[in-house]
MARMARKOL-162377 format. One record per residue (C-alpha): residue number from 1; residue in three letters; chain; x, y, z. Coordinates in Angstrom, 3 decimals, m for minus. Layout:
N
{num:NUM; residuo:ALA; cadena:A; u:X; v:Y; w:Z}
...
END
This chain:
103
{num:1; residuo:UNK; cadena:A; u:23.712; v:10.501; w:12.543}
{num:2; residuo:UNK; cadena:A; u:20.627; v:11.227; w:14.965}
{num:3; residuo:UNK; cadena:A; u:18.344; v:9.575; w:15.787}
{num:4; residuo:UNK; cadena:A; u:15.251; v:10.121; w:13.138}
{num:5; residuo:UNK; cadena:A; u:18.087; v:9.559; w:10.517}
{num:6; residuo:UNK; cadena:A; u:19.222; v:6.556; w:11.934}
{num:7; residuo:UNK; cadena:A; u:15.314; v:5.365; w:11.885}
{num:8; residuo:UNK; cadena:A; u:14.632; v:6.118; w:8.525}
{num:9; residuo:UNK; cadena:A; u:18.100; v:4.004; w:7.214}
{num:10; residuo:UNK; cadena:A; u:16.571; v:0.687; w:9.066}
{num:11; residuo:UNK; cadena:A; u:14.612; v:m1.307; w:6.704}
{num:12; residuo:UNK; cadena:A; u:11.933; v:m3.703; w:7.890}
{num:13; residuo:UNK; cadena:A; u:11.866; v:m7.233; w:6.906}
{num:14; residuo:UNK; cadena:A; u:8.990; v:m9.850; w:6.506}
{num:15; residuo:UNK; cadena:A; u:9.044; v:m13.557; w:7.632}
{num:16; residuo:UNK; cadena:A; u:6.977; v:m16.481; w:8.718}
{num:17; residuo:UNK; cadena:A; u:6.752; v:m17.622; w:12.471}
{num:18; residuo:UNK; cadena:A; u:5.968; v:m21.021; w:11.272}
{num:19; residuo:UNK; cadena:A; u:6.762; v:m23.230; w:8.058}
{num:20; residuo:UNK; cadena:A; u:3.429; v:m23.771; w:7.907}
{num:21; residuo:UNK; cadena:A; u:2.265; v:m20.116; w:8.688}
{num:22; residuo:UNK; cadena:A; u:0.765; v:m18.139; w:5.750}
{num:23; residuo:UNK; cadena:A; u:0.725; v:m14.910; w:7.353}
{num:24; residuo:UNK; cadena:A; u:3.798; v:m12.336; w:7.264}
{num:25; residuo:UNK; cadena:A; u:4.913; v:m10.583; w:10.231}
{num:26; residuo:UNK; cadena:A; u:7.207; v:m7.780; w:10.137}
{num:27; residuo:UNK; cadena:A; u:10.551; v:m7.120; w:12.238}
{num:28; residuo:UNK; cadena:A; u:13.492; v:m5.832; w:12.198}
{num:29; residuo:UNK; cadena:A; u:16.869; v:m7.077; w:12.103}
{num:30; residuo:UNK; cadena:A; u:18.355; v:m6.798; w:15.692}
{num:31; residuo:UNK; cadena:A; u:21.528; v:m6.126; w:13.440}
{num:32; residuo:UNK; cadena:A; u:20.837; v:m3.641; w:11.565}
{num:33; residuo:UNK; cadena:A; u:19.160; v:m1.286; w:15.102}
{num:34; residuo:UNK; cadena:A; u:21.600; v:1.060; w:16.851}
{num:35; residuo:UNK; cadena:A; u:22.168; v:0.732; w:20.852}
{num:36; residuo:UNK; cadena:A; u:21.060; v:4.052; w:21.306}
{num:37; residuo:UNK; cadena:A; u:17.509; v:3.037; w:19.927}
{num:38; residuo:UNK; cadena:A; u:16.470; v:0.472; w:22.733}
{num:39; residuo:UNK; cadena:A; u:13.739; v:2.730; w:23.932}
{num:40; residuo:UNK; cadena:A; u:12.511; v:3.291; w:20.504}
{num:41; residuo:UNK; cadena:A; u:12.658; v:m0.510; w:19.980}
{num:42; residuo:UNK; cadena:A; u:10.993; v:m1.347; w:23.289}
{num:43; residuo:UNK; cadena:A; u:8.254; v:1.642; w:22.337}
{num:44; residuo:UNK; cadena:A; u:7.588; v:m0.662; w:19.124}
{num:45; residuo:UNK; cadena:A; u:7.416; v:m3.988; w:20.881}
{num:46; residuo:UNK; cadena:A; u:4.768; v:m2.806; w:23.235}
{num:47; residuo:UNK; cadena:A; u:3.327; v:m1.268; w:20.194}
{num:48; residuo:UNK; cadena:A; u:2.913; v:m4.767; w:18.217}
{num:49; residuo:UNK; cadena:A; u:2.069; v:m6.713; w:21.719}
{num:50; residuo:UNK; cadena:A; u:m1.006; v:m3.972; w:22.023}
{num:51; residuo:UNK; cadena:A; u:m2.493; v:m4.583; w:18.307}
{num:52; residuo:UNK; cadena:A; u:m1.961; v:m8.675; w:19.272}
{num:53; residuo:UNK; cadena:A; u:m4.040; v:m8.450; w:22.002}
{num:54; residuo:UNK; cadena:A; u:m6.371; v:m6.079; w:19.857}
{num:55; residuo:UNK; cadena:A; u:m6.526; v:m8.833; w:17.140}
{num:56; residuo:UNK; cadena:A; u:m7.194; v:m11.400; w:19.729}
{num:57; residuo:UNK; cadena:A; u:m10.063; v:m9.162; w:21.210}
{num:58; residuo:UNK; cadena:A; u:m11.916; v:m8.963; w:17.883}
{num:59; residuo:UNK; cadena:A; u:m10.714; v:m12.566; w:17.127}
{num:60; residuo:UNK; cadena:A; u:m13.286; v:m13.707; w:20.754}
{num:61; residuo:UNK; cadena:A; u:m15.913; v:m10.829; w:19.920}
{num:62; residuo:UNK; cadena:A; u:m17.052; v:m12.194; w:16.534}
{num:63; residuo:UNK; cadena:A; u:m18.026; v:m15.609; w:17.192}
{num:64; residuo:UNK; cadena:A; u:m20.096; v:m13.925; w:20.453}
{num:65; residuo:UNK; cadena:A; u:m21.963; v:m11.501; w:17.998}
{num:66; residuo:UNK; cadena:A; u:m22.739; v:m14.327; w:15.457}
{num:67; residuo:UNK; cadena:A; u:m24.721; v:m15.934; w:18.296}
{num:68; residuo:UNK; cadena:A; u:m26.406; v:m12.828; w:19.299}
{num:69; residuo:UNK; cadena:A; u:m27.145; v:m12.305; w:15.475}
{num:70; residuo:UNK; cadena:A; u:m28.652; v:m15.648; w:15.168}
{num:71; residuo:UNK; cadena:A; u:m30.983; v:m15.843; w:18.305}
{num:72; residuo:UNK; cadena:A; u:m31.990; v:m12.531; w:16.963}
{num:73; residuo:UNK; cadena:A; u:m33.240; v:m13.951; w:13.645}
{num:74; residuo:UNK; cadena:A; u:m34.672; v:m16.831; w:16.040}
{num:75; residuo:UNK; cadena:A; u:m36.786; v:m14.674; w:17.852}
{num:76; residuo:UNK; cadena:A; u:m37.958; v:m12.692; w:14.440}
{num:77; residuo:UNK; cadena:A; u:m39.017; v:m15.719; w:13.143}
{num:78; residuo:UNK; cadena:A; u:m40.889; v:m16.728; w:15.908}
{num:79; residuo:UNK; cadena:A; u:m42.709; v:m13.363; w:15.462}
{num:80; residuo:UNK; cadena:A; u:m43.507; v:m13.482; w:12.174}
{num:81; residuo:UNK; cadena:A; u:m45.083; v:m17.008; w:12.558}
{num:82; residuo:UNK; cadena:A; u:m46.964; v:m15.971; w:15.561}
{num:83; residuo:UNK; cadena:A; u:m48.318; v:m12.844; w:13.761}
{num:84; residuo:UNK; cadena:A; u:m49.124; v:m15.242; w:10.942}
{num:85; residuo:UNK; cadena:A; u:m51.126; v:m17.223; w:12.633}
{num:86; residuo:UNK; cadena:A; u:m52.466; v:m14.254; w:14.551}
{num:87; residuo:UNK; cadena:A; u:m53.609; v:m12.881; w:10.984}
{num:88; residuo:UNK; cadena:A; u:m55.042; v:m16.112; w:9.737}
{num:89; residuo:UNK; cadena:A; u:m57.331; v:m16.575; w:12.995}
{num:90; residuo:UNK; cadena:A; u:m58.297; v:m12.778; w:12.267}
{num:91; residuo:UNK; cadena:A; u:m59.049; v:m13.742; w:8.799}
{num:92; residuo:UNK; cadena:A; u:m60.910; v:m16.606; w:9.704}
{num:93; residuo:UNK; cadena:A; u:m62.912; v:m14.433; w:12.631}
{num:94; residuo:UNK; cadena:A; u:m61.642; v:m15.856; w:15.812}
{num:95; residuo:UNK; cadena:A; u:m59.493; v:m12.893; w:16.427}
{num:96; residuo:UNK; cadena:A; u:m62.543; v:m11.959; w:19.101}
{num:97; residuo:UNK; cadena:A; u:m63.542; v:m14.751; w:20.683}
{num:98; residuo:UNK; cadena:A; u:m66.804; v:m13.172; w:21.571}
{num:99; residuo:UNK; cadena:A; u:m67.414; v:m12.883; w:17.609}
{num:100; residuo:UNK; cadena:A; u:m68.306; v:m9.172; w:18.218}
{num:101; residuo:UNK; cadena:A; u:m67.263; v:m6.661; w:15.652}
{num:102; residuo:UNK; cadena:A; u:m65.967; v:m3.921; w:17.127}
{num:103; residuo:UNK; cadena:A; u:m67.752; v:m0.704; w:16.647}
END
């Protein structure tokens, strides 16, 4: 049998790390993997390790942009309010302090 045969016949299984885990992960049974596929196993280790770390990447990012997102909408509001009352003293003709119209 070579090797992409011997691949194909493996079937992956799905189990929880914890009892109290609600996510699957997905392995193999050490079992059920010929010797001559160590490298190919070892490829697929690295494989899962790498989209971990990914996963834990994203997992840090997200809370960092939610802050950046909200002092964003901070600083927007803080506009709005000074162009508000920016407007109103316009309205109200303070905007020149002079009183001059412009002309």
């Amino acid at each position: 049998m070579d090797k992409s045969a011997s691949h194909s016949a493996l079937k992956p299984v799905t189990f929880n790390t914890t009892a109290t885990s609600t996510a699957d992960a997905y392995g193999l049974v050490a079992e059920d993997v010929p010797s001559e596929s160590d490298s190919w196993c070892a490829g697929m280790v690295k494989s899962a390790r790498a989209l971990r770390a990914g996963q834990r990447d994203v997992a840090q990012r997200v809370p960092q942009r939610a802050q950046k997102v909200q002092n964003l909408e901070v600083t927007v509001a803080q506009q709005q309010k000074g162009m508000e009352v920016h407007g109103a003293a316009k309205r109200a003709g303070r905007a020149n302090p002079k009183g001059e119209r412009p002309g």
